[in-house]
C-alpha positions in Angstrom: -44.0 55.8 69.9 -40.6 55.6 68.1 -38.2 52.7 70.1 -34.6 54.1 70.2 -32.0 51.6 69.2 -29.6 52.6 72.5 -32.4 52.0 74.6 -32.8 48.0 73.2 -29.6 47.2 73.8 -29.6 49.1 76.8 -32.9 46.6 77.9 -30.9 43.6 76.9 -27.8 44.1 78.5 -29.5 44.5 81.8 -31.3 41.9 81.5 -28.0 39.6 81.0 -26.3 41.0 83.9 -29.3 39.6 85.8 -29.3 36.0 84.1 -28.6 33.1 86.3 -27.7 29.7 84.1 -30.6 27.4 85.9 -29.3 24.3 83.7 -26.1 22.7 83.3 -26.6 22.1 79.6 -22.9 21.3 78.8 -23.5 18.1 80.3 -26.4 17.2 78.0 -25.9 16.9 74.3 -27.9 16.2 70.9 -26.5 13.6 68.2 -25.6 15.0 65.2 -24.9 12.4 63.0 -24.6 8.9 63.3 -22.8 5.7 61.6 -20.1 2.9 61.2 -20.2 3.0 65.2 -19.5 7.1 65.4 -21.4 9.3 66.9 -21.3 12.9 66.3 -22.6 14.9 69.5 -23.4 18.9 70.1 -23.2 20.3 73.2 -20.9 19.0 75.6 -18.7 21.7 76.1 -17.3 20.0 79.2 -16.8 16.5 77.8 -13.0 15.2 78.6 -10.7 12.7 76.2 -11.8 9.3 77.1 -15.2 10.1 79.2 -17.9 7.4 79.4 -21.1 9.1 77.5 -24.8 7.6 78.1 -26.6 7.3 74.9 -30.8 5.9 74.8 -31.2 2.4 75.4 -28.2 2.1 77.9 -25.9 2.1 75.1 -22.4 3.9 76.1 -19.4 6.0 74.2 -16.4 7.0 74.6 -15.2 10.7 73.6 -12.0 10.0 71.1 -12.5 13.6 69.4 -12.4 16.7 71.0 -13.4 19.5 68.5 -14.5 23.3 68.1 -18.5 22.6 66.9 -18.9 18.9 68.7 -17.6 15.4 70.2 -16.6 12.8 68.1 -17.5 9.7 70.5 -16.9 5.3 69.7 -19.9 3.9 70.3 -19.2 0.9 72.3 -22.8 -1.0 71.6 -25.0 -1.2 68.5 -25.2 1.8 66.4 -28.5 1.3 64.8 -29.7 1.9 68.3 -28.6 5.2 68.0 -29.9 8.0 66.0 -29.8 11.6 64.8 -31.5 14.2 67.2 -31.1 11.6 70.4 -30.1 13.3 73.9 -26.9 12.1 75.0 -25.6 12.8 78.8 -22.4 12.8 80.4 -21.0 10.4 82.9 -18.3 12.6 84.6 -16.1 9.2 84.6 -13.6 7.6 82.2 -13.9 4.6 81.0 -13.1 1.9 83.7 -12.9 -2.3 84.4 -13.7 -4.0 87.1 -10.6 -5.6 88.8 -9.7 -8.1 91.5 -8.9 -11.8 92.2 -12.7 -13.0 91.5 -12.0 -11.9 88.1 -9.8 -15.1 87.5 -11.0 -18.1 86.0 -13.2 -16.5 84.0 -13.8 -15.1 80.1 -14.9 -11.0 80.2 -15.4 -8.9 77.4 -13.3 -5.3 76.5 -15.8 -3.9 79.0 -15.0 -6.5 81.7 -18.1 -7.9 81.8 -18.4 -11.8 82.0 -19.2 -14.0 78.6 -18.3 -17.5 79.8 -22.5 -17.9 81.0 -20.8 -18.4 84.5 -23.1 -15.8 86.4 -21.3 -12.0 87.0 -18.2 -11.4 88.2 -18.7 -9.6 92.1 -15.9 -7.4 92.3 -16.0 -3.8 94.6 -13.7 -2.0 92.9 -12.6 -0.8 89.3 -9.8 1.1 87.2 -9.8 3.5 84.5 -8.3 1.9 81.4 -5.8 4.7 80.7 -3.2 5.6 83.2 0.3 7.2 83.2 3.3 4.3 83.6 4.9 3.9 86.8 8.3 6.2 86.2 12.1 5.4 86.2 12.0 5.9 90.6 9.1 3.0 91.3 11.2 0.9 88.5 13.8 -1.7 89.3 15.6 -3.7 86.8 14.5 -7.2 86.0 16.4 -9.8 87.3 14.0 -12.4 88.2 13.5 -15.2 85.5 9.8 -15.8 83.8 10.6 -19.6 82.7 8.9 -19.9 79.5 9.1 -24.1 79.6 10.4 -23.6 75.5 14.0 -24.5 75.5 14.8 -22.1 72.8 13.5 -19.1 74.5 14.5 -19.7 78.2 18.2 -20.7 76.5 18.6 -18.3 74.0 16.0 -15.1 74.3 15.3 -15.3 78.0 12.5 -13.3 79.2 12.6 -11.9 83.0 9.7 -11.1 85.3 8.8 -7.3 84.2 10.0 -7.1 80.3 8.3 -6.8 77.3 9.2 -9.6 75.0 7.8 -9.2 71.2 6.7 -12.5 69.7 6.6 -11.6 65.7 5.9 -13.6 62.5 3.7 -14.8 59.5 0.8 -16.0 60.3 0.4 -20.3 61.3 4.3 -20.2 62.3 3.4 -21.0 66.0 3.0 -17.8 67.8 -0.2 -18.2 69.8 1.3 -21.5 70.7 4.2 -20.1 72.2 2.1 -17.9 74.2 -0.3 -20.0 75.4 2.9 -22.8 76.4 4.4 -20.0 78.6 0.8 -19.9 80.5 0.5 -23.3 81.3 4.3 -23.1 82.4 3.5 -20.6 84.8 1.5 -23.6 87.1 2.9 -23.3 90.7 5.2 -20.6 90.0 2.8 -18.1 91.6 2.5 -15.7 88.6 -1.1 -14.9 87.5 -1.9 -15.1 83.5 -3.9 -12.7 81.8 -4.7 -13.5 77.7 -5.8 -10.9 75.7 -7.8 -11.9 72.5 -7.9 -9.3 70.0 -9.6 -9.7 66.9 -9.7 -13.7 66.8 -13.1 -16.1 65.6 -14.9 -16.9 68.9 -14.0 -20.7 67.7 -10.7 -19.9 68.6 -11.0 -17.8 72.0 -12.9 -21.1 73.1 -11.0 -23.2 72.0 -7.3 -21.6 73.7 -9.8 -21.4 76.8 -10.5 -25.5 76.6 -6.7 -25.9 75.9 -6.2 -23.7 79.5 -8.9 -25.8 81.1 -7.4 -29.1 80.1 -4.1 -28.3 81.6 -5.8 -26.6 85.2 -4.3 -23.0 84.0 -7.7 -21.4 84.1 -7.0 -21.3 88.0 -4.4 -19.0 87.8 -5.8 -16.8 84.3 -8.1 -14.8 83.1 -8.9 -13.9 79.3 -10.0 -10.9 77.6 -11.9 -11.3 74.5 -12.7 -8.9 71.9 -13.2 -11.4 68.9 -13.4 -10.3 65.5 -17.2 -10.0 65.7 -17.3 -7.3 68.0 -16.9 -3.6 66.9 -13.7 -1.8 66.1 -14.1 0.8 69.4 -13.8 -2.8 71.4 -11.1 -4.0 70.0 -9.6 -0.9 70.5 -9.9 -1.0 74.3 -9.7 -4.4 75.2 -5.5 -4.4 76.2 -6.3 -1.1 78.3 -8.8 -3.4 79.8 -6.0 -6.9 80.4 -3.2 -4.3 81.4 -5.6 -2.1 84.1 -6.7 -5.6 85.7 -3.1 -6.5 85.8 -1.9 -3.4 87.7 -4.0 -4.1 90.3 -2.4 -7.3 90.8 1.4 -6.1 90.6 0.1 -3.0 92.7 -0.4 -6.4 95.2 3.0 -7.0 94.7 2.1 -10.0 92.7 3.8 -11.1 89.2 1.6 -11.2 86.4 2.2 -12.5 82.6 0.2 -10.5 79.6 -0.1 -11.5 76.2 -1.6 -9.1 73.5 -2.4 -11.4 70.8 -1.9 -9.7 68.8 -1.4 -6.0 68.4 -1.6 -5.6 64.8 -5.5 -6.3 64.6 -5.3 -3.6 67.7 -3.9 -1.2 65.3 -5.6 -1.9 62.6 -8.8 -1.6 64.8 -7.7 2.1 65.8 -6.7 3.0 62.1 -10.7 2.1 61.6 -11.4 4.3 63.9 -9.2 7.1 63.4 -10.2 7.1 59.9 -14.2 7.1 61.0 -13.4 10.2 63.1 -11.6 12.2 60.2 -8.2 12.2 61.6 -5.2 12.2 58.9 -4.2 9.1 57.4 -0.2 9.1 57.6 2.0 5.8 56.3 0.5 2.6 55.4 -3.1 5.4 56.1 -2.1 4.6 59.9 -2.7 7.9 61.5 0.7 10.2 63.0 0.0 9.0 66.9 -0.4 5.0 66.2 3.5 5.0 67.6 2.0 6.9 71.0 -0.9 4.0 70.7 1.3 0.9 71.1 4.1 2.9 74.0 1.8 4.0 76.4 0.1 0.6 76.7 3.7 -1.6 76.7 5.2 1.0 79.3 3.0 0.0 81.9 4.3 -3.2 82.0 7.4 -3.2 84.4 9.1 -4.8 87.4 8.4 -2.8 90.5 11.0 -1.8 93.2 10.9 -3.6 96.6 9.3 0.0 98.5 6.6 -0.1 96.2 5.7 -3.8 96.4 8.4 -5.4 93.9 5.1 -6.9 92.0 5.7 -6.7 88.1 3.9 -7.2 84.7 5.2 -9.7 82.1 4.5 -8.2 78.4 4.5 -10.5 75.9 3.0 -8.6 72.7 2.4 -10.5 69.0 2.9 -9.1 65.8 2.0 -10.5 62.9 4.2 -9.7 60.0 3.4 -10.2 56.0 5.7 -12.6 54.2 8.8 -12.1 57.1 8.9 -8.5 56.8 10.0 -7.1 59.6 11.0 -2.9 58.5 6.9 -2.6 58.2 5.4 0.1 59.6 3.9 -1.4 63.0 6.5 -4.2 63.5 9.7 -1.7 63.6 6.9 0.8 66.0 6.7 -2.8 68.3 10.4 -3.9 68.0 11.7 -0.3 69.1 9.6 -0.1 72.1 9.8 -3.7 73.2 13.2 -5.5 75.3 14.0 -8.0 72.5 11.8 -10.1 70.0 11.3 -14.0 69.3 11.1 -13.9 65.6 9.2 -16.9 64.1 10.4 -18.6 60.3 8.1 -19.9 57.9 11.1 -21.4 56.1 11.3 -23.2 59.5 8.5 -24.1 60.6 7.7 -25.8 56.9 10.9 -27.6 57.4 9.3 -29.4 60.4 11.3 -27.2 63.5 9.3 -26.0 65.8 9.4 -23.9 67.5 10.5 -22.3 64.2 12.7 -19.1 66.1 15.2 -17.8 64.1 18.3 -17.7 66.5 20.0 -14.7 64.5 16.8 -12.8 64.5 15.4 -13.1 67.6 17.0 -11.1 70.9 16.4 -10.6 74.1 17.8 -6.9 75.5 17.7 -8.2 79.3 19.5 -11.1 78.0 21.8 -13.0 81.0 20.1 -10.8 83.9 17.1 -12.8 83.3 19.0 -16.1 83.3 19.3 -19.0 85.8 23.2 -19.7 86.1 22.6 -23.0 85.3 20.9 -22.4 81.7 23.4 -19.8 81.2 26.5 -22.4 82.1 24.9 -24.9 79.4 23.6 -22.2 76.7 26.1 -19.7 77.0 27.9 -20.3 73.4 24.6 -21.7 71.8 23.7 -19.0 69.4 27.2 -18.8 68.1 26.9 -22.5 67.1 23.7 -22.1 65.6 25.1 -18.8 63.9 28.3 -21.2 62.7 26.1 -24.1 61.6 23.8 -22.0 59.4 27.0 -20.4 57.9 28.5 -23.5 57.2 25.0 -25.5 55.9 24.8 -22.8 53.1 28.4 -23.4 52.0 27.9 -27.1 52.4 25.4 -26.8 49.9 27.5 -25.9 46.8 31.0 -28.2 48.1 31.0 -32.3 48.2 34.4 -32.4 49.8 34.0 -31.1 53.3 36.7 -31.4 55.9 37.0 -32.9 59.6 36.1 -29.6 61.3 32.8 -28.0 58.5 31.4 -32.1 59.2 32.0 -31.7 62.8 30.3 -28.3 63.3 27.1 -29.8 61.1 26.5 -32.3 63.0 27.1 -30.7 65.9 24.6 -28.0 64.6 21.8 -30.6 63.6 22.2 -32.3 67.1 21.5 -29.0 68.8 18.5 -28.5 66.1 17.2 -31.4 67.9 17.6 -30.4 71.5 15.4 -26.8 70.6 12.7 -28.9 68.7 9.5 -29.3 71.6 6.0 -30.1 70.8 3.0 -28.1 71.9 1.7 -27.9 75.4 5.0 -29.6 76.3 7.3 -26.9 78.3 10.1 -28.4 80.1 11.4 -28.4 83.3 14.5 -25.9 84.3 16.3 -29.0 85.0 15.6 -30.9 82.1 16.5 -28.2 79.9 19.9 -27.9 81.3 20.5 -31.5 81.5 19.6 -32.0 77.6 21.8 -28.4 76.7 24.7 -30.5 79.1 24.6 -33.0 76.4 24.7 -31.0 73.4 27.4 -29.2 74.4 29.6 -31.9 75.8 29.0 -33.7 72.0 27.5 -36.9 73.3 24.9 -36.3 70.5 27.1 -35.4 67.3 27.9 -39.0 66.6 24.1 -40.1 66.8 22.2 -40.6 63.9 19.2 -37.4 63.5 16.6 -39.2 63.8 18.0 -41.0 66.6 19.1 -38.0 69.0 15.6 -36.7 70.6 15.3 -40.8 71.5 18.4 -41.0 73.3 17.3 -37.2 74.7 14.0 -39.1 76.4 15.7 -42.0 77.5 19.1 -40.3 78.9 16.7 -37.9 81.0 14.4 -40.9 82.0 17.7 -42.6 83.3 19.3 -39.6 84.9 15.7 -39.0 86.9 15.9 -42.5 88.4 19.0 -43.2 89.1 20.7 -40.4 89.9 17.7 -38.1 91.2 19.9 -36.2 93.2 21.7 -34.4 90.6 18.9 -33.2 88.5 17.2 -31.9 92.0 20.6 -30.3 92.9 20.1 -28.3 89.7 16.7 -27.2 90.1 17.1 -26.4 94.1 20.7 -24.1 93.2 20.2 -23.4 89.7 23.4 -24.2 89.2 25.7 -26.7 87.6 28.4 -27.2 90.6 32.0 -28.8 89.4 31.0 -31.9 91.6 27.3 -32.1 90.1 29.0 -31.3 86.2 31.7 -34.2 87.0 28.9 -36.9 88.2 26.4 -36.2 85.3 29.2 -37.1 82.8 29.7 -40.3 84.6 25.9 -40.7 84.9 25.7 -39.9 81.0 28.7 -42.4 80.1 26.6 -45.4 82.0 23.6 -44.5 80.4 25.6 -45.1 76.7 27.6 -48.0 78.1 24.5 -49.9 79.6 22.7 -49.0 75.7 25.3 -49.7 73.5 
């Protein structure tokens, strides 16, 4: 019996009209290949950008690739635990972080899970890592101060509750410390801390977390740590992770400070993985969206509008830069999406200023909106001065002759060198920053020897705050210097030179 062709084809399409699919088999999937912490996976049709997969041995991915034949998932685990042929199933859910006010106090990982050996963290309720930024409607411009305690900063770059501030240098010129003396600043101000650790030594996560401790800022902060032992795809995540925990916060209406420190190991982290997954190499072999990687995390932070809670998210991102150069590749990305930068100077910070911020560099596009009046009365022509004194210090160099007015504006400048210089885990009060910029630039301080000036500085303030309290609580209550309180500090000042002649 001959079988007709027609009639097989016949059979078969009959019996696919019939078919019912029993299994869902685009949510299971087979590894095809395995290594350097990707995973190659068949199968899942279904899979979405960013989806949580489960591998064996309770070891999870994320789906970063998205292509015609398979999956290209980050294995956020141990990759020898994986291997070729393994089933893999979907989780339906993106990647997510547990959030909420338990989570302060405490060290967590990329994944928000606790490492401080403190017990876990009980929190009911989580984010996804990714989300959209709040748009131009929910906005409202910043106008609320975030005092820094750094005279330099709060005087010259001012940074307001709901900016992004870039902090950007060499490496050793100062910048975790300037970070990490904005967070101890914050005590009793009511804004909550969150420090994210990207790609440091555990030695050095623990020991900012002892530095935290020893000044009681622990209460009020919580740090994110993905150290440099961990695997690229954790590294990767880990500011989705600090910025997610913070929304919920500011979604509170609460004011929250973040600090990325710092976001070139981020990048360098997603360049790794990029690579791993195939994608193009563009400049410096970063790949064409690493511009898209840096925005969509710095938008989120923001100042809300009143309607929608008026919390906000402090951004204070850190870039570190190769010998000064600033027109790299992932520095000029940072600067253009950022409200101003604080540019750190090895030159400076060699010469024994520190902080070391270059005033002509550094900016802050918020500027005087983000200023209490008082600072702003005292601080209002500093830059210019520093601008004028660093003109002048280069001529001075080549001339021995100088005249009245070139001596008179360097030692003017040097004395207000002086007044910026701060030590570590020192930030100031608003009201004795205004009263030691009310010196400067009345010139009580030009005629003083250098090494002389941040004496008198202690001991004028030490005066002042005895006996005549009043004036330095007038300033921090009004945050302003009135004509009556301006006319009885120079008398105050003038007794305090008269009685230490």
């Amino acid at each position: 019996m001959k079988i007709k062709t027609n009639e097989i084809s016949a059979l078969i399409k009959e019996q696919i009209k019939h078919y019912e699919h029993k299994v869902e088999s685009n949510d299971v999937g087979t590894v095809i290949s395995v290594g350097d912490g990707i995973a190659l996976v068949y199968g899942l049709d279904q899979a979405m950008l960013g989806e949580l997969l489960l591998f064996p041995n309770d070891i999870y991915g994320m789906v970063m690739n998205l292509e015609a034949e398979h999956v290209g998932v980050v294995l956020l685990g141990d990759d020898t635990l994986v291997k070729e042929g393994d089933t893999v199933k979907r989780t339906k859910t993106v990647m997510e972080v547990p959030v909420g006010d338990n989570m302060l106090g405490r060290v967590v990982n990329a994944l928000g899970q606790p490492i401080d050996g403190l017990g876990e963290i009980k929190t009911n309720k989580t984010r996804p890592i990714e989300r959209i930024a709040p748009g131009v409607i929910k906005r409202k411009s910043v106008d609320t101060p975030l005092e820094t305690g750094i005279t330099a900063i709060d005087a010259m770059t001012p940074i307001g509750r709901g900016q992004r501030e870039l902090i950007i240098g060499d490496r050793q010129t100062g910048k975790t410390a300037i970070a990490i003396d904005s967070i101890i600043n914050q005590k009793g101000k009511d804004v909550i801390c969150i420090y994210v650790a990207i790609g440091q030594k555990n030695s050095t996560v623990a020991q900012i977390v002892d530095k935290l401790k020893e000044f009681n800022a622990m209460d009020y902060t919580l740090v994110v740590a993905a150290t440099a032992s961990e695997p690229a795809p954790l590294l990767y995540v880990a500011p989705y992770a600090g910025v997610a925990i913070a929304e919920e916060w500011m979604e509170q209406g609460k004011d929250v400070l973040i600090i990325y420190d710092d976001l070139s190991k981020h990048a360098v982290a997603y360049r790794t993985l990029s690579l791993l997954l195939k994608r193009s190499p563009g400049r410096e072999a970063y790949p064409g969206d690493v511009f898209y990687l840096h925005s969509r995390l710095l938008e989120r932070a923001c100042k809300l509008s009143p309607e929608f809670g008026g919390g906000s998210i402090t951004a204070l991102p850190i870039i570190e830069t190769q010998s000064g150069d600033i027109s790299a590749y992932i520095p000029t990305n940072v600067i253009s999406i950022t409200d101003g930068q604080i540019f750190l100077q090895t030159d400076l910070f060699n010469a024994g200023q520190r902080p070391a911020i270059d005033s002509g560099l550094s900016v802050s596009r918020v500027g005087g909106a983000a200023q209490f009046k008082a600072t702003k009365q005292v601080a209002r022509s500093l830059k210019i001065e520093l601008a004028s004194f660093n003109e002048m210090k280069s001529f001075a160099q080549f001339g021995s002759d100088l005249d009245a007015s070139t001596v008179s504006i360097l030692k003017h400048g040097e004395a207000l060198l002086q007044v910026l210089r701060q030590d570590q885990y020192k930030p100031r009060s608003l009201d004795r920053q205004v009263f030691e910029l009310f010196m400067a630039k009345e010139k009580y301080l030009d005629n003083l020897e250098i090494d002389k000036v941040r004496p008198t500085l202690e001991e004028a303030y030490k005066y002042v705050s005895t006996s005549h309290a009043n004036l330095l609580k007038s300033i921090n209550d009004n945050k302003e210097i009135s004509a009556e309180v301006e006319e009885q500090l120079k008398t105050a000042i003038n007794d305090f030179f008269e009685i230490n002649k």
